[in-house]
Every structure is written in structure tokens, then in C-alpha cells.
C-alpha positions in Angstrom: 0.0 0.0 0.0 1.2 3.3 -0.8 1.8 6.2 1.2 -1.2 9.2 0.9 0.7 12.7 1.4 -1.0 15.9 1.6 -2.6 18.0 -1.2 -0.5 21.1 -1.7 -3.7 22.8 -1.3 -4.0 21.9 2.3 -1.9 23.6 4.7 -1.1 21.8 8.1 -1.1 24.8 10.9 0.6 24.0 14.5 0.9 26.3 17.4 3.3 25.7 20.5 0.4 27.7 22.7 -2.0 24.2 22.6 -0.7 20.6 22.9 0.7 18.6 19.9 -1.9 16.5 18.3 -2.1 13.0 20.3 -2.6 11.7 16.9 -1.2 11.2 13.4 -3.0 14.2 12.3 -2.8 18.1 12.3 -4.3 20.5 14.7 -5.8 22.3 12.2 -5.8 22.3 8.2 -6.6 25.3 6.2 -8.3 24.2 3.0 -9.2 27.5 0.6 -10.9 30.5 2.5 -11.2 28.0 5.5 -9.4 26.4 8.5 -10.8 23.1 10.0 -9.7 22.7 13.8 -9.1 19.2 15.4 -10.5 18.3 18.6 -9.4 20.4 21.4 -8.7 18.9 24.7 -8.1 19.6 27.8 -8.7 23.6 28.0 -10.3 23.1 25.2 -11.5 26.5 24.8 -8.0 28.0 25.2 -6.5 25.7 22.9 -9.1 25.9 20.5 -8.3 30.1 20.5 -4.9 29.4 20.1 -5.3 27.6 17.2 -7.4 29.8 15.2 -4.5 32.7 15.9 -2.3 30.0 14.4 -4.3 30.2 11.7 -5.0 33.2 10.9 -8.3 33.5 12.1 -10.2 34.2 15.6 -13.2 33.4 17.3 -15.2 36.0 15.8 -14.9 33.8 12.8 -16.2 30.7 13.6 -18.7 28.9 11.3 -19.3 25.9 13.1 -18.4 23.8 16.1 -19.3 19.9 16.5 -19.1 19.8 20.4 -18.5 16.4 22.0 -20.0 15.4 25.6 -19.0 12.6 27.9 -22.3 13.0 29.3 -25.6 14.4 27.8 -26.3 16.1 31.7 -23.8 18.3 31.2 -25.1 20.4 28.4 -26.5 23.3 30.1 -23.8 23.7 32.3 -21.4 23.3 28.8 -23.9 25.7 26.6 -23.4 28.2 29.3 -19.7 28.4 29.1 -19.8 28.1 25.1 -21.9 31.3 25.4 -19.5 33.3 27.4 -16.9 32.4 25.0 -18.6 32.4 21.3 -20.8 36.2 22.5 -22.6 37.2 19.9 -21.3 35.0 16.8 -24.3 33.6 15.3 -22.9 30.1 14.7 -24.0 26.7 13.8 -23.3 24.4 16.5 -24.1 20.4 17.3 -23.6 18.7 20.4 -23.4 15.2 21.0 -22.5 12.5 24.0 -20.1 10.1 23.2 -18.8 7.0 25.8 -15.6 8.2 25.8 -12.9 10.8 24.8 -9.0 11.0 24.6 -7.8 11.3 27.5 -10.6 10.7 29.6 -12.1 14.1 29.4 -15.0 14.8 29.6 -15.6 17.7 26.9 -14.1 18.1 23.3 -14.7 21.0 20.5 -13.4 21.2 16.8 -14.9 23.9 15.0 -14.6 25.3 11.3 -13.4 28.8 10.9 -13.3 31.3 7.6 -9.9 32.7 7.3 -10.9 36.0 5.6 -11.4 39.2 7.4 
């Protein structure tokens, strides 16, 4: 089997202000006029940040999160902190509860992002 390398069209972005990927992927790809963020754990709202400056981008810019729960209970108390954080962006958002998560934490966000101002 062959190896699969990277489009030239993609560009891998990596930040020393969040952890390394715990994975054989990037923490974020940009991909035209956007940036797609891997999961963010632990201080996952921090890290998540930090990536997007990596990027080029901010929060302001956010187009979409996929939010991931260890447990469905938590929601309010997570929605509540997601709207300190996100203010007024108008976002799409989903939420879901998984069994389990890197790490053993027990909240993870990716999001995607538009890169231009």
C-alpha cells in the first residue's frame, strides 16, 4: 500500500500555545478560504483560540463547532460556558454525548473557521 501525502492545497497549521496532536493528524488544516480545527482537549476553549491565531483567524470567525459530551447532563452547564466564550457570533453548532474521549475528558470542540477578514 502506498503512502497518501498531503494536497499542496491543504496547509497543516501547528501552534506551541496548545498541545501537539495525540494523533497522526494536524491541529488544524486550512483548505481554501477556510481552517478546519481538530479536537481540542483539555482547555479546550483556550486551545481551541490558540489555534485559530495559528491560523489566521479568531473566534469571531467561527462557522461551526461539533461539540463532544462525555455526558448528555452536562449540556446546560457546557452551553453556558460556550456562550460566554462564542458572545454574539451567530454560529452553527451540534452537540453530541459520546462514551468516551481521549484522555478521559470529559468535553471536546473542533470547529470550522473562515480565514478571511
Amino acid at each position: 500500500m502506498s503512502a497518501v501525502t498531503t494536497h499542496s492545497s491543504l496547509r497543516p497549521v501547528t501552534t506551541e500555545n496548545a498541545p501537539a496532536a495525540i494523533g497522526p493528524y494536524s491541529q488544524a488544516i486550512k483548505a481554501g478560504d477556510l481552517v478546519f480545527v481538530s479536537g481540542c482537549i483539555p482547555l479546550a476553549l483556550a486551545n481551541l483560540r490558540a489555534v485559530l491565531e495559528a491560523s489566521g483567524s479568531d473566534v469571531g470567525r467561527v462557522v461551526k463547532t461539533t461539540v463532544f459530551l462525555k455526558n448528555m447532563n452536562d449540556f446546560a452547564a457546557v452551553n453556558e460556558i460556550y456562550a460566554g466564550f462564542f458572545g454574539a457570533n451567530n454560529l452553527l453548532a451540534s452537540a453530541v454525548e459520546v462514551a468516551r474521549l481521549p484522555k478521559d475528558v470529559l468535553f471536546e470542540i473542533e470547529c470550522i473557521a473562515s480565514l478571511k477578514n
